[in-house]
Backbone as JSON Lines, residues from 0, in Angstrom:
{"i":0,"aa":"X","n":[116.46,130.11,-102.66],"ca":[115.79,129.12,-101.83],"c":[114.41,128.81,-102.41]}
{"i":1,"aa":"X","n":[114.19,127.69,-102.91],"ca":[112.73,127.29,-102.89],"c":[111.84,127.1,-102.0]}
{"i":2,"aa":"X","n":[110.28,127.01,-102.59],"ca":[109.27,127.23,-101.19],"c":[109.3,125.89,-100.67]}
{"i":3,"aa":"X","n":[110.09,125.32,-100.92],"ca":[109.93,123.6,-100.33],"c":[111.07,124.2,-99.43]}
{"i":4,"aa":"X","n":[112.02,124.56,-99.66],"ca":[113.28,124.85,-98.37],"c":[112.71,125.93,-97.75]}
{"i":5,"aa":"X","n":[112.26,127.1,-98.01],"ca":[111.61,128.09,-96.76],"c":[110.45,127.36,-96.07]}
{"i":6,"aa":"X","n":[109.61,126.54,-96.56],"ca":[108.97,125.48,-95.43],"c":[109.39,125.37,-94.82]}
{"i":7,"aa":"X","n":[110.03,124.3,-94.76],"ca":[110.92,123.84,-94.27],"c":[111.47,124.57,-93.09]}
{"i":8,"aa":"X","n":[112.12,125.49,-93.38],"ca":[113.34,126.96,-92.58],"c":[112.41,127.2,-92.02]}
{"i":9,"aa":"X","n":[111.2,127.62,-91.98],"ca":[110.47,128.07,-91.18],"c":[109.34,127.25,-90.02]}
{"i":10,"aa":"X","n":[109.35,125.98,-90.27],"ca":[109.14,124.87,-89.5],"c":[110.56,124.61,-88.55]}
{"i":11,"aa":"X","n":[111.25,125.01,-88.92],"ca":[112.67,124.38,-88.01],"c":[112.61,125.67,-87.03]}
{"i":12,"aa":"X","n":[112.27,127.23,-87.5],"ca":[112.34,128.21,-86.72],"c":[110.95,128.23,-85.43]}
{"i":13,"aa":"X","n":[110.06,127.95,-86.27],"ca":[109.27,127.66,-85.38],"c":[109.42,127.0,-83.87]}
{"i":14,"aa":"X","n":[110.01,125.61,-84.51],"ca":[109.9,124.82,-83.34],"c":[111.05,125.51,-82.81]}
{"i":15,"aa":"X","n":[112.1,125.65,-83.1],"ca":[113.25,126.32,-82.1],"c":[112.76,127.35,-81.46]}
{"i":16,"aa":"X","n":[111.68,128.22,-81.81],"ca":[111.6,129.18,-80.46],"c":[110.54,128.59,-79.49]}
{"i":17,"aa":"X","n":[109.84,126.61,-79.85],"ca":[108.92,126.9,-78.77],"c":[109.76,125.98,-78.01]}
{"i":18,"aa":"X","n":[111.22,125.24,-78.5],"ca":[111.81,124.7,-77.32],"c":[112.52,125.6,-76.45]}
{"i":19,"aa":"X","n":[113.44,126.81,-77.32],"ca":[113.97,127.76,-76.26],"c":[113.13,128.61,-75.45]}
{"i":20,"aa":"X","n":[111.97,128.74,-75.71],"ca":[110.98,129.03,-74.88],"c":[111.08,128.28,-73.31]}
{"i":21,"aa":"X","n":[111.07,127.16,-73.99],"ca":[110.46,125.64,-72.3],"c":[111.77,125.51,-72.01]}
{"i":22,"aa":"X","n":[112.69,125.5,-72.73],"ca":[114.05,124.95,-72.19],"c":[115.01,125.58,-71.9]}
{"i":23,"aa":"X","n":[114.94,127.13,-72.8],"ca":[116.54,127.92,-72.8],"c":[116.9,127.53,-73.8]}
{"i":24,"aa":"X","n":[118.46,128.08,-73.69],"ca":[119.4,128.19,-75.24],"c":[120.12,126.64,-74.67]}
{"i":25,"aa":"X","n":[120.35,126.49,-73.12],"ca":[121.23,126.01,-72.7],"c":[120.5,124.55,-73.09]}
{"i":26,"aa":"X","n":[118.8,124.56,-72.38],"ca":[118.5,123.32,-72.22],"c":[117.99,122.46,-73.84]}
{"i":27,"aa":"X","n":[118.17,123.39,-74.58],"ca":[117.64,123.18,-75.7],"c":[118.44,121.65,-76.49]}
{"i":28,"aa":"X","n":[118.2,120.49,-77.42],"ca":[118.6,120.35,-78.46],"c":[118.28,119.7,-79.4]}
{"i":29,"aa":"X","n":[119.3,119.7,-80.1],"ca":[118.89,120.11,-81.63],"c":[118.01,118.47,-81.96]}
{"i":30,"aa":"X","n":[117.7,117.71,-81.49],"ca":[117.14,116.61,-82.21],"c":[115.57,117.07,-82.04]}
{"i":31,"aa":"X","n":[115.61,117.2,-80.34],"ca":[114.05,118.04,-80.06],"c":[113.54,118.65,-80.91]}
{"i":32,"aa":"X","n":[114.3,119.4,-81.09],"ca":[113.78,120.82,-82.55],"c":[113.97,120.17,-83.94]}
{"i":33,"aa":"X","n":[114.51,119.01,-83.86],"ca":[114.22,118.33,-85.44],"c":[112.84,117.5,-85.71]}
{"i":34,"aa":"X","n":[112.64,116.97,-83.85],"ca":[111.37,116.17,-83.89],"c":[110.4,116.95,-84.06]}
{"i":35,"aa":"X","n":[110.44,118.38,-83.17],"ca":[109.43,119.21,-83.31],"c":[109.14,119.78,-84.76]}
{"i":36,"aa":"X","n":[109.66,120.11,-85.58],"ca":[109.46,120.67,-87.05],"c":[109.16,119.42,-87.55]}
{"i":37,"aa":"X","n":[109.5,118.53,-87.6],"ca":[109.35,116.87,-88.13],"c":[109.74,116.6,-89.13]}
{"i":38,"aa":"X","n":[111.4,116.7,-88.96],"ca":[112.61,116.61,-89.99],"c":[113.24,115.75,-89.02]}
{"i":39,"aa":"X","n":[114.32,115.39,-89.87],"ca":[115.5,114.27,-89.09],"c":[116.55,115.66,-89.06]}
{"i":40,"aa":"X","n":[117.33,114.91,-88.15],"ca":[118.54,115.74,-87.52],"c":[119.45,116.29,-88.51]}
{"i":41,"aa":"X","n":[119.86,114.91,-89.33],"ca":[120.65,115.35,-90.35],"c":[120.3,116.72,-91.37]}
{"i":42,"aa":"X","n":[118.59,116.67,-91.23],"ca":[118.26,117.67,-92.7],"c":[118.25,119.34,-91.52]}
{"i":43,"aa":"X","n":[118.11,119.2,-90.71],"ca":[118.5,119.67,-89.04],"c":[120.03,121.27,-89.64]}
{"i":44,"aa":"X","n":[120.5,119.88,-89.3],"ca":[121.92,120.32,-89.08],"c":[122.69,121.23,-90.7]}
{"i":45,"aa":"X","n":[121.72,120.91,-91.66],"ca":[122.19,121.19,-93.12],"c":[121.55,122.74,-93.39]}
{"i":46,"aa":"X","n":[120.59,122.83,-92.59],"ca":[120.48,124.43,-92.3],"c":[120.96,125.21,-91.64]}
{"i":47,"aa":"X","n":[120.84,124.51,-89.94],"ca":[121.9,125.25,-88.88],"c":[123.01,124.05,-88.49]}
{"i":48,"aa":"X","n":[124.06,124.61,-88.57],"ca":[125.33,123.75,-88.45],"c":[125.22,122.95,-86.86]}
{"i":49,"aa":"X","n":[124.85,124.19,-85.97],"ca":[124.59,124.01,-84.6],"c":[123.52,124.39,-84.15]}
{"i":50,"aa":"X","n":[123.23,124.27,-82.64],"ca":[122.1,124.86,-82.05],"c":[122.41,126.11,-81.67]}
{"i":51,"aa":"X","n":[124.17,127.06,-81.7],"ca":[124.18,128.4,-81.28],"c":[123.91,128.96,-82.27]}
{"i":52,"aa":"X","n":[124.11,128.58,-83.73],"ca":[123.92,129.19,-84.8],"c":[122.35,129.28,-85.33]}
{"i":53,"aa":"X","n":[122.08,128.62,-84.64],"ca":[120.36,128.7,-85.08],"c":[119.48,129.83,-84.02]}
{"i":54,"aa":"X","n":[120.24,129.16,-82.74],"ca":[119.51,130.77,-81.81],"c":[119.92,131.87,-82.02]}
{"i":55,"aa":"X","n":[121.32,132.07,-82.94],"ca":[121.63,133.14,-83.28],"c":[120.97,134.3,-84.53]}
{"i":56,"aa":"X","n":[120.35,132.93,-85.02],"ca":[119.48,133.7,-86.41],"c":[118.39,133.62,-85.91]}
{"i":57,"aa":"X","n":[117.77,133.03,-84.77],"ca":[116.84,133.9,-84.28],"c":[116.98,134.72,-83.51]}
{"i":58,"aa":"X","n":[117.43,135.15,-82.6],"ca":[117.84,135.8,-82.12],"c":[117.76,136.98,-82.14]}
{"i":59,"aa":"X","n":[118.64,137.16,-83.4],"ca":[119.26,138.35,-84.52],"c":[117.81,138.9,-84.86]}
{"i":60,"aa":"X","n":[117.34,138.22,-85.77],"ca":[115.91,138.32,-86.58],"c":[114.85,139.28,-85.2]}
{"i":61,"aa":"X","n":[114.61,138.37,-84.58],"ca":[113.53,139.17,-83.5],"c":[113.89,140.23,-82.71]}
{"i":62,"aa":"X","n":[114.95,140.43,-82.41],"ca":[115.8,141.36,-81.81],"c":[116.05,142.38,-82.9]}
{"i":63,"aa":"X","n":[115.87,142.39,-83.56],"ca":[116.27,143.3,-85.03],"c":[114.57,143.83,-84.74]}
{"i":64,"aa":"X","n":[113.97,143.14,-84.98],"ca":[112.46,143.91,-85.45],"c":[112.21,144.54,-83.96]}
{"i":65,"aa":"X","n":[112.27,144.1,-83.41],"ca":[112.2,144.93,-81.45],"c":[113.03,146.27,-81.95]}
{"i":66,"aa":"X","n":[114.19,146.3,-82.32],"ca":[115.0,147.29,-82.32],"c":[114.4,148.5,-83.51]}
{"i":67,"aa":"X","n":[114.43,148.25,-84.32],"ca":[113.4,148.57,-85.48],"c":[112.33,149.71,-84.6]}
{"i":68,"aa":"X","n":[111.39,148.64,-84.38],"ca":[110.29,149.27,-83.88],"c":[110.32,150.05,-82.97]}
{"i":69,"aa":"X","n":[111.31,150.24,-82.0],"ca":[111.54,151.14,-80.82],"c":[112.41,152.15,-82.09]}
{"i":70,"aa":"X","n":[112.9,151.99,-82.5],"ca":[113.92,153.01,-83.14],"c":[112.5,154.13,-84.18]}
{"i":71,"aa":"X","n":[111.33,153.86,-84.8],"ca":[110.87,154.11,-85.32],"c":[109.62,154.9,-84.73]}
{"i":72,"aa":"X","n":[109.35,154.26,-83.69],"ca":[108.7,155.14,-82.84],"c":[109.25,156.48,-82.23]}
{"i":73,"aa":"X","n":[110.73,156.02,-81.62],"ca":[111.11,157.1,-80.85],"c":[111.77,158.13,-81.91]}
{"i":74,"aa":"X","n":[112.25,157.99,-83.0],"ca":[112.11,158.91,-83.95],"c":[110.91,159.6,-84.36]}
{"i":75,"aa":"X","n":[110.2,159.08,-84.69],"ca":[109.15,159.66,-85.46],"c":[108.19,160.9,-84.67]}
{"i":76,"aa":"X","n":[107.7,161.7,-85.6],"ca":[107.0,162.85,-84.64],"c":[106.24,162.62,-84.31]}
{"i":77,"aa":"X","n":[106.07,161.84,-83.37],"ca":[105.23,161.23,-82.21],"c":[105.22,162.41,-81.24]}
{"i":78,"aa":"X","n":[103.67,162.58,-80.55],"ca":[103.8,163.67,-78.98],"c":[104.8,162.43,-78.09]}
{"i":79,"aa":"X","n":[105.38,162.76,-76.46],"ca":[105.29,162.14,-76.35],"c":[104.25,161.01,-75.55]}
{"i":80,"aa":"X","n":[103.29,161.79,-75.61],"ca":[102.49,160.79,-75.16],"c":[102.01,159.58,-76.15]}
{"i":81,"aa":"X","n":[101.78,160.47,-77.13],"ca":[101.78,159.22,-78.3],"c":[102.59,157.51,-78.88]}
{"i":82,"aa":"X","n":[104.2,158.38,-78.16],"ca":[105.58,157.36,-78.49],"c":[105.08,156.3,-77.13]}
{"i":83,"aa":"X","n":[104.6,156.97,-76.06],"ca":[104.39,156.01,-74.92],"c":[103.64,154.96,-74.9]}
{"i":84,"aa":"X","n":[102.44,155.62,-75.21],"ca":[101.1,154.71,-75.68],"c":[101.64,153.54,-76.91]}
{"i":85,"aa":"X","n":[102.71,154.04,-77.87],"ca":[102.8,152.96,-79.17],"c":[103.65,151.8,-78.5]}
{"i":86,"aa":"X","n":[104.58,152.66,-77.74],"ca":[105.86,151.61,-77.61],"c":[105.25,150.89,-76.48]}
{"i":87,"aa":"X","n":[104.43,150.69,-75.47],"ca":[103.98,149.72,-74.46],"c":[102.88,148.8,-75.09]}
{"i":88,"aa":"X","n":[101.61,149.3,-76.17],"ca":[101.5,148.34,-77.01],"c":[102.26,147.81,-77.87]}
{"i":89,"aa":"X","n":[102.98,148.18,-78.62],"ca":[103.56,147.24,-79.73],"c":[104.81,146.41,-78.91]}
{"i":90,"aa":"X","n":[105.74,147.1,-78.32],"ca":[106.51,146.05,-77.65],"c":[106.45,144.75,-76.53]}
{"i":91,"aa":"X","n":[105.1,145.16,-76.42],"ca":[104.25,143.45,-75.55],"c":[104.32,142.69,-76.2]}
{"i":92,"aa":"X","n":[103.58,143.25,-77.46],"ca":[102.74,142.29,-78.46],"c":[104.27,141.57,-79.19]}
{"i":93,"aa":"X","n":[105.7,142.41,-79.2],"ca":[106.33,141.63,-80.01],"c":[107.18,141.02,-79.13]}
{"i":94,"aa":"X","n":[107.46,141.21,-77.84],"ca":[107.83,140.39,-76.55],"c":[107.11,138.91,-76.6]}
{"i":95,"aa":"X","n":[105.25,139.36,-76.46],"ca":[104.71,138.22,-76.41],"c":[104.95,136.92,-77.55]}
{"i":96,"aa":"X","n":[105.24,137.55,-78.76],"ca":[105.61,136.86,-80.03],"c":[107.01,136.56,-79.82]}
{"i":97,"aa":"X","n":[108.27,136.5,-79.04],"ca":[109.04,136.46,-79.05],"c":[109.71,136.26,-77.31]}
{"i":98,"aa":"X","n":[108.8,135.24,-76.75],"ca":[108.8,135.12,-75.18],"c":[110.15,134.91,-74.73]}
{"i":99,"aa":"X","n":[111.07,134.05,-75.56],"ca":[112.26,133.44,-75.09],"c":[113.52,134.53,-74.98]}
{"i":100,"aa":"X","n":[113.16,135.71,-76.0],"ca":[114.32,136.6,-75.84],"c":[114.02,137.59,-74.72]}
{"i":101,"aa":"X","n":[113.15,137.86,-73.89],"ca":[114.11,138.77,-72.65],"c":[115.03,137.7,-71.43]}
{"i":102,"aa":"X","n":[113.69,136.7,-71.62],"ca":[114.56,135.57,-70.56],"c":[115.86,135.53,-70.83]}
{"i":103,"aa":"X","n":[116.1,134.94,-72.14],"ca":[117.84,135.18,-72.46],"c":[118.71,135.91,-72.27]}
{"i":104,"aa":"X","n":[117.85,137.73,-72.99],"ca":[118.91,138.23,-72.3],"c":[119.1,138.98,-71.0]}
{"i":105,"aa":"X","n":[118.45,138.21,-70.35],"ca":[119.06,138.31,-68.7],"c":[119.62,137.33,-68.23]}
{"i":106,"aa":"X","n":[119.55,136.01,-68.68],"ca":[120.33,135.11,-68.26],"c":[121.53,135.57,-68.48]}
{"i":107,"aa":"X","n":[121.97,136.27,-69.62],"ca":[123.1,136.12,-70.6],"c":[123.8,137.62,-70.18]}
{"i":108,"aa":"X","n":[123.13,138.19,-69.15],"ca":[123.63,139.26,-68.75],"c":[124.57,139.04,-67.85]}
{"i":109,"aa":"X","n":[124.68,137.64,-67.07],"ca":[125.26,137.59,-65.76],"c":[126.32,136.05,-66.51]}
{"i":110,"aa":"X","n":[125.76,135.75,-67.5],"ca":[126.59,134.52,-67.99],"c":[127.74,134.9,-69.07]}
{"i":111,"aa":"X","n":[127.26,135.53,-69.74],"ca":[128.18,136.22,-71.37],"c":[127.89,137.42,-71.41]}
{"i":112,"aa":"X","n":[128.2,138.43,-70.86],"ca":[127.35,139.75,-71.32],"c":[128.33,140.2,-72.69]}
{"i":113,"aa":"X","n":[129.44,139.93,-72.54],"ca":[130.16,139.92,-74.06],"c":[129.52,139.42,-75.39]}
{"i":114,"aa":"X","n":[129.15,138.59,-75.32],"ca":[128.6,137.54,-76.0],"c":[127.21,138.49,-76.59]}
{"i":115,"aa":"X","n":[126.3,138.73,-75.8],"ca":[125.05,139.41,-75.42],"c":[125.3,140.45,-75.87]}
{"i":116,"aa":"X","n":[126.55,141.5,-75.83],"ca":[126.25,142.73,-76.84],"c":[127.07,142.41,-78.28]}
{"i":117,"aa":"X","n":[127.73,140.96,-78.48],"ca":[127.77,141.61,-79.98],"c":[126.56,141.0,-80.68]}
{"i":118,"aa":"X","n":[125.84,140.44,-80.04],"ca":[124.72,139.91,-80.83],"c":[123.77,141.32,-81.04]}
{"i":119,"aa":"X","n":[123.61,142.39,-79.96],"ca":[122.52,143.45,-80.32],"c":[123.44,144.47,-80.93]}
{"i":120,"aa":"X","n":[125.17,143.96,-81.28],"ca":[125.53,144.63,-82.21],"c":[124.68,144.46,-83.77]}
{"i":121,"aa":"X","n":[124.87,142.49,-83.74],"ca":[124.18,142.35,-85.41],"c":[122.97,142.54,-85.24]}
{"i":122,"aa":"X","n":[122.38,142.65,-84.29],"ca":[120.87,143.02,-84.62],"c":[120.57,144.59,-84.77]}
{"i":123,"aa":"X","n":[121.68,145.01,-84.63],"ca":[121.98,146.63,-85.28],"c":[121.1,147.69,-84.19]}
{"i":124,"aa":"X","n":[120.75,147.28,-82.66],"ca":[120.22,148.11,-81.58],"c":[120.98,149.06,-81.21]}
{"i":125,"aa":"X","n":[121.09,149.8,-81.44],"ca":[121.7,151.58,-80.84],"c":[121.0,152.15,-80.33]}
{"i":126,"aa":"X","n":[120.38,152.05,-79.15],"ca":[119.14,153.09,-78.75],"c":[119.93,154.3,-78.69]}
{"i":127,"aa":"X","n":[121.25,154.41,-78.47],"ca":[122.46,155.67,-78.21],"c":[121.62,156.88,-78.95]}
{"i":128,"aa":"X","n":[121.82,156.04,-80.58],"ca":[121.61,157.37,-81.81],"c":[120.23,158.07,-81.55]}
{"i":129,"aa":"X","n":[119.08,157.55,-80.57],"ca":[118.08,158.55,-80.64],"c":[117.93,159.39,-79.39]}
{"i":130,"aa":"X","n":[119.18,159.11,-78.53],"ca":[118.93,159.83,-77.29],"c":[118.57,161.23,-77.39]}
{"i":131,"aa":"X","n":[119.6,161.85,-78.31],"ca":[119.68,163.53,-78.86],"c":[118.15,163.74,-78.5]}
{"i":132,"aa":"X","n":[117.86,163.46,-79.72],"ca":[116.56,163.98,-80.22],"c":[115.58,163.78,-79.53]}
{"i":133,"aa":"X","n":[115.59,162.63,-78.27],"ca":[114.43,162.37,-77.4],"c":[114.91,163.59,-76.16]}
{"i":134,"aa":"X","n":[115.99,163.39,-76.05],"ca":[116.26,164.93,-74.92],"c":[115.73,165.77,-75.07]}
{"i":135,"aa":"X","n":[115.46,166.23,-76.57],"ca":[115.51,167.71,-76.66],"c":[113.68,168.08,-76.83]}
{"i":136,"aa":"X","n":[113.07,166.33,-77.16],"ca":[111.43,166.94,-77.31],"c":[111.25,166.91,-75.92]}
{"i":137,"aa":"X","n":[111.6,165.6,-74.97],"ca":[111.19,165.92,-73.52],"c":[111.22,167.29,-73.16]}
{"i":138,"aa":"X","n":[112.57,167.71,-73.0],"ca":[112.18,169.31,-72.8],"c":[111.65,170.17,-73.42]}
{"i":139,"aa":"X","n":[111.38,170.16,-74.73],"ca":[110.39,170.78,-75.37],"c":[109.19,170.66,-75.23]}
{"i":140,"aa":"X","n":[108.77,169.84,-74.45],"ca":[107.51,169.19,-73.91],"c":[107.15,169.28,-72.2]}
{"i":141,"aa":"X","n":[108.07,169.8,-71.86],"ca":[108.62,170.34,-70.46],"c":[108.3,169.52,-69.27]}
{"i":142,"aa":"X","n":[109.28,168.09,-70.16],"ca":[109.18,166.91,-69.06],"c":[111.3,167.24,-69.04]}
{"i":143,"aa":"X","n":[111.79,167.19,-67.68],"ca":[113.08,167.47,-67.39],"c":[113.5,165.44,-66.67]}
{"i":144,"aa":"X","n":[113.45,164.72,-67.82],"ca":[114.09,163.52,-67.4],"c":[115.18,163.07,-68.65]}
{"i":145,"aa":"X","n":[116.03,162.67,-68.1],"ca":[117.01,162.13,-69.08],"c":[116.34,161.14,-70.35]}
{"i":146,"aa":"X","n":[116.58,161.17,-71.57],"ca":[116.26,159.74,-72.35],"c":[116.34,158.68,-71.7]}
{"i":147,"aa":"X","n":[117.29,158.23,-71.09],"ca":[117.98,156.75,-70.71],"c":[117.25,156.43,-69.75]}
{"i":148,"aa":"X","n":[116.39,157.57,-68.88],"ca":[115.54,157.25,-67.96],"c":[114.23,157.17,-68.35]}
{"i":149,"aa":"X","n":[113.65,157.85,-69.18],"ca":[112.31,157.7,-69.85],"c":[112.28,156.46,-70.58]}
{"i":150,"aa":"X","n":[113.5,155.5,-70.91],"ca":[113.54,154.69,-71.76],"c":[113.24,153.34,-70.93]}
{"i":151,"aa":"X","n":[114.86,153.58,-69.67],"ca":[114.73,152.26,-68.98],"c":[113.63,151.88,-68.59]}
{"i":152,"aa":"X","n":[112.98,153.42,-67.5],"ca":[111.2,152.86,-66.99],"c":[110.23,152.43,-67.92]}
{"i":153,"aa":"X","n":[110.34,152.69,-69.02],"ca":[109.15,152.23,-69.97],"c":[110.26,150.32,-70.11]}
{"i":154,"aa":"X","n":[110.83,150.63,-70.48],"ca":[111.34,148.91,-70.74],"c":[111.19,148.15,-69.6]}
{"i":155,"aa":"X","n":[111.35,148.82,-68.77],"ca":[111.28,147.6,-67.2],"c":[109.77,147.81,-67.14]}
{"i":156,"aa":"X","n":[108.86,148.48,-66.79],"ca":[107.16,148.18,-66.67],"c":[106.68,147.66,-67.72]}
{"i":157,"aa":"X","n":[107.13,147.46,-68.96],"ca":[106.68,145.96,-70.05],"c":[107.02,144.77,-69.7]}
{"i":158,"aa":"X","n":[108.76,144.76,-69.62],"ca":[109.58,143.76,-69.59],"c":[109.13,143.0,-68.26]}
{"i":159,"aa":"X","n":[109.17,142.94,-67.23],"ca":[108.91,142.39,-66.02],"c":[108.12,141.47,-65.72]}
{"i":160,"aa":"X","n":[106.66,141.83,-65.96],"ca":[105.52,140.93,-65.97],"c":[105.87,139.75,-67.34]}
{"i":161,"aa":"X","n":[106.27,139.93,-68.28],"ca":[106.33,139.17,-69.47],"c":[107.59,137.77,-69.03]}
{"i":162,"aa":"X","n":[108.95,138.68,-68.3],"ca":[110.15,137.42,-68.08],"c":[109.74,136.87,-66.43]}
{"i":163,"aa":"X","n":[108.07,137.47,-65.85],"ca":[108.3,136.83,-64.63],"c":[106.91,135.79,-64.71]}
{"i":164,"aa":"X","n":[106.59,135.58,-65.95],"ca":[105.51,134.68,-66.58],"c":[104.43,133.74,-65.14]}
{"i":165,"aa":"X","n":[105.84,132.77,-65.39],"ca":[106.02,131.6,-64.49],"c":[105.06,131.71,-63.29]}
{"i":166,"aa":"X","n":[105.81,132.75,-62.46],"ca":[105.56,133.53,-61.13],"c":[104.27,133.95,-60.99]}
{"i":167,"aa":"X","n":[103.99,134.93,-61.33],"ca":[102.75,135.56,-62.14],"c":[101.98,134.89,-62.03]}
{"i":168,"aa":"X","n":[101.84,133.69,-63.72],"ca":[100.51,133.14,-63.39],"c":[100.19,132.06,-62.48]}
{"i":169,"aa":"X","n":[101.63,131.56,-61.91],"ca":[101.15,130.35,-60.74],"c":[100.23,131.27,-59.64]}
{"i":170,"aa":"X","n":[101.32,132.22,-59.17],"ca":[101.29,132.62,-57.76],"c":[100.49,133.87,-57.55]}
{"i":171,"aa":"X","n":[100.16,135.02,-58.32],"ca":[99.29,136.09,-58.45],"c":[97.78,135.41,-59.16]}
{"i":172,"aa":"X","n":[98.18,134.88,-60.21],"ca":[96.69,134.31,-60.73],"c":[96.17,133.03,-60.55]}
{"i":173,"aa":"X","n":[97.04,132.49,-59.57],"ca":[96.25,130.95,-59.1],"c":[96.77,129.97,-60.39]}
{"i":174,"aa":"X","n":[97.69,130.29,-61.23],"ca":[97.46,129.35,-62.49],"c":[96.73,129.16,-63.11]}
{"i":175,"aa":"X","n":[96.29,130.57,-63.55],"ca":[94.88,130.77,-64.65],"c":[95.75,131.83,-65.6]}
{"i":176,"aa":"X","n":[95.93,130.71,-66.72],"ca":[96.58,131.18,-67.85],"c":[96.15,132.72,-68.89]}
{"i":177,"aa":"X","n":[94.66,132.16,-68.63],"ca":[93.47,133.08,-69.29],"c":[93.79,134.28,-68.26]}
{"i":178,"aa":"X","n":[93.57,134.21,-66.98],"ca":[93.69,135.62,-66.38],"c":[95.11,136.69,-66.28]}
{"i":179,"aa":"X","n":[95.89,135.82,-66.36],"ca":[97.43,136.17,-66.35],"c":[97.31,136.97,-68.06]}
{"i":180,"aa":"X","n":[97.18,136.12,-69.04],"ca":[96.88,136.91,-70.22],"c":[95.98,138.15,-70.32]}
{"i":181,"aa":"X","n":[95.0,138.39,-69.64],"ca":[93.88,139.01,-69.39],"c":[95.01,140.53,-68.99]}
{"i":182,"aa":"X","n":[95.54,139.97,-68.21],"ca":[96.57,141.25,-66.86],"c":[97.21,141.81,-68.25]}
{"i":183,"aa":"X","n":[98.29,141.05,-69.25],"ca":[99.1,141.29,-69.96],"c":[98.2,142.92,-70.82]}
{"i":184,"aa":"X","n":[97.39,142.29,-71.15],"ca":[96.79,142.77,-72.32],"c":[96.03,144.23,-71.72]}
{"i":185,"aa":"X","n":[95.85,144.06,-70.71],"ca":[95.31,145.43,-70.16],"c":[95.99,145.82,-69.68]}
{"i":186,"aa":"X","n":[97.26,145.69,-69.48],"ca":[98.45,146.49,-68.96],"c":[99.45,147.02,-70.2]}
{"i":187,"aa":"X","n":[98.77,147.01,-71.39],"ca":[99.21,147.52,-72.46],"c":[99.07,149.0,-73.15]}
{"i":188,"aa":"X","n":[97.39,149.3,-71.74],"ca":[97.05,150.44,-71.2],"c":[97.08,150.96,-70.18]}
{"i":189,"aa":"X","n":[97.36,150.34,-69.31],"ca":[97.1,150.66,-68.15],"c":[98.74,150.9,-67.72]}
{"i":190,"aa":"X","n":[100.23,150.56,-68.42],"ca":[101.25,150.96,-68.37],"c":[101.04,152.66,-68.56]}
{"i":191,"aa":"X","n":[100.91,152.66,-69.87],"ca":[100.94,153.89,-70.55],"c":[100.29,155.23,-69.71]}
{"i":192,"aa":"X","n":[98.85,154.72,-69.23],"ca":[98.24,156.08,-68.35],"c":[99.3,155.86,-67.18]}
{"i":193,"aa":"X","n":[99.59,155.06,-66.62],"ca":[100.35,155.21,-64.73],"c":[101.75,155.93,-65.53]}
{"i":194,"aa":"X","n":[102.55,155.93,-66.59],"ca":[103.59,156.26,-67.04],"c":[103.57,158.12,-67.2]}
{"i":195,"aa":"X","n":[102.53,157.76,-68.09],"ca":[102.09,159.51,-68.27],"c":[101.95,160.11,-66.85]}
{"i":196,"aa":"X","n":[101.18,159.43,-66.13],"ca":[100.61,159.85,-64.83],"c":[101.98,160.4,-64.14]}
{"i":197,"aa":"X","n":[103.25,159.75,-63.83],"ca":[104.31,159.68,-63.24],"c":[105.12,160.58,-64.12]}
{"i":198,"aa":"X","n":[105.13,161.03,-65.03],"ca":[105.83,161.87,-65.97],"c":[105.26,163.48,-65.52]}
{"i":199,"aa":"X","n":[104.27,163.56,-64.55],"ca":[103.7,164.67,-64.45],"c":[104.51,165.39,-63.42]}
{"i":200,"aa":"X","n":[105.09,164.7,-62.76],"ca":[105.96,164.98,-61.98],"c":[107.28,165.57,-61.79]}
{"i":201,"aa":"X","n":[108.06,165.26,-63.32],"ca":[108.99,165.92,-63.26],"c":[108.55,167.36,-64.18]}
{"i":202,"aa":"X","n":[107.36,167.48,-64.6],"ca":[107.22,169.14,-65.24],"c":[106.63,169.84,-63.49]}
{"i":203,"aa":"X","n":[106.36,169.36,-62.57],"ca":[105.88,169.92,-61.26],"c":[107.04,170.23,-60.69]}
{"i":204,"aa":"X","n":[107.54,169.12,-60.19],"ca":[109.03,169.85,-59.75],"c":[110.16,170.98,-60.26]}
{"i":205,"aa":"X","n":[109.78,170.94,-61.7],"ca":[110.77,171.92,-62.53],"c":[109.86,173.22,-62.3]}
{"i":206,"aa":"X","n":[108.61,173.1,-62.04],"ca":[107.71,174.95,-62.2],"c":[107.82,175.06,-60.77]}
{"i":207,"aa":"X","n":[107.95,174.14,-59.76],"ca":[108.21,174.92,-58.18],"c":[109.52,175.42,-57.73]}
């Protein structure tokens, strides 16, 4: 590929995630996202055949590096207070870079959920393969909670505020974009201590 065609590819990616952003996968198409990069349809369509095939390579792509990065944290010899603190900053920040994929996949949970896992098949997400090893530091660390539960609560107190945007900044922040961002960004800490905080609990119950 020449740098005149990755321009290009990457002007067409662009604009496709800021229409599936405003519109969805559903409301999305493909001329929008040709006007938006500022190509014609035809030169459009000679990269992505369709508009599923194009959300699919994004998709794939950002969902891959999400997966990545959770996979690399929760491996690595991280305390866990350390894995907590990384994974509620870094997975905002790549949520926030990547707004349109939790919306999706919750839409797509109740619309295709078939559909929806072979895609975090190609994006190669197994959180499965690190359960082991996160079991065994929790209790070595003499927190008595399952992986799948230390995992979901950390994914739902990121995830939530980010796919309930809309809500949020109309109706909690008056429609102050700046303050709603303000919340995001300090709740990138302020997850992490209430998380730890709540984790104290299951080493209390296990010593009484």
């Amino acid at each position: 590929m020449t740098e005149k065609e990755k321009n290009t590819e990457d002007r067409i990616i662009e604009a496709a995630k800021e229409i599936f952003v405003a519109k969805g996968m559903e409301g999305a198409r493909m001329q929008e996202i040709a006007d938006r990069a500022g190509i014609n349809k035809s030169l459009l369509h000679y990269y992505f055949r369709s508009k599923e095939k194009l959300f699919d390579y994004i998709f794939i792509q950002a969902a891959g590096k999400i997966g990545d990065m959770v996979g690399e944290i929760m491996t690595k010899e991280y305390s866990v207070e350390e894995k907590i603190r990384f994974f509620t900053l870094h997975y905002s920040e790549l949520l926030q870079k990547n707004p349109f994929l939790p919306n999706f996949i919750i839409s797509e949970l109740t619309r295709n959920p078939e559909i929806l896992l072979e895609r975090f098949s190609q994006a190669n997400i197994e959180p499965s393969k690190f359960f082991e090893p996160l079991r065994m530091q929790l209790l070595n660390e003499g927190y008595h909670i399952s992986p799948q539960d230390f995992i979901v609560n950390l994914l739902s107190l990121v995830i939530f505020p980010i796919v309930a945007k809309p809500i949020l900044e109309n109706k909690i922040f008056g429609g102050d974009s700046k303050a709603y961002q303000e919340f995001i960004d300090q709740r990138k800490v302020s997850i992490a201590n209430f998380y730890l905080h709540a984790l104290e609990a299951y080493k209390i119950t296990n010593n009484q």
